[in-house]
N, C-alpha and C positions, 0 to 999 in steps of 0.2 A: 545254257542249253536246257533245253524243257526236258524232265523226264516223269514218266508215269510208272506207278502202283498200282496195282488190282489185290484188294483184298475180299479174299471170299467168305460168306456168311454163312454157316451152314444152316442154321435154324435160324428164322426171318423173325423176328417178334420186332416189338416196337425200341426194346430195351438194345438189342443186339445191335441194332442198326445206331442210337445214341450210343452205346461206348465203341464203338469203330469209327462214327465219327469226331467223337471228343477226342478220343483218344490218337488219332493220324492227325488232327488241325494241332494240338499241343506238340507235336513233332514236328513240323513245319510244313505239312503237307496242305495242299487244298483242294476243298472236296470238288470233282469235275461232274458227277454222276452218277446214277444209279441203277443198275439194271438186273433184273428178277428171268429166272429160270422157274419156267411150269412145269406142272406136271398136267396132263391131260384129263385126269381121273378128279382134280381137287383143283379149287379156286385161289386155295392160298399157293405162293411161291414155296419151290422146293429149295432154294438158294438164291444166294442175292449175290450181286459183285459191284462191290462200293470202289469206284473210280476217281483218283487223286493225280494231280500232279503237284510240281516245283521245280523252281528255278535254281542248277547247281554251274559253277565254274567250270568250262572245260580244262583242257591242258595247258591251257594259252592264256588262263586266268579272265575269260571272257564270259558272261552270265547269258 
């Protein structure tokens, strides 16, 4: 069974986004995406939501 994650970023820099992703792919996750929240007034994103899945067993011991 596929399941997702959404971890949120709350200050976007280049750093923040390398140990969210280092740090969920050493857990077994994989990274699916990445999507940025504006703000209207500023060019840079106000928040980021870094997008993972994996693959777990269900009840039935089926992947």
């Amino acid at each position: 069974m596929l399941v997702y994650k959404v971890v949120e970023i709350g200050t976007v820099t280049e750093d923040a986004i390398e140990e969210t992703l280092n740090s969920m792919t050493v857990k077994g996750w994989h990274f699916d995406g990445l999507q940025f929240a504006m703000r209207e007034s500023s060019k840079r994103p106000a928040m980021a939501f870094a997008l993972f899945t994996r693959e777990i067993e269900d009840a039935e011991g089926k992947v």
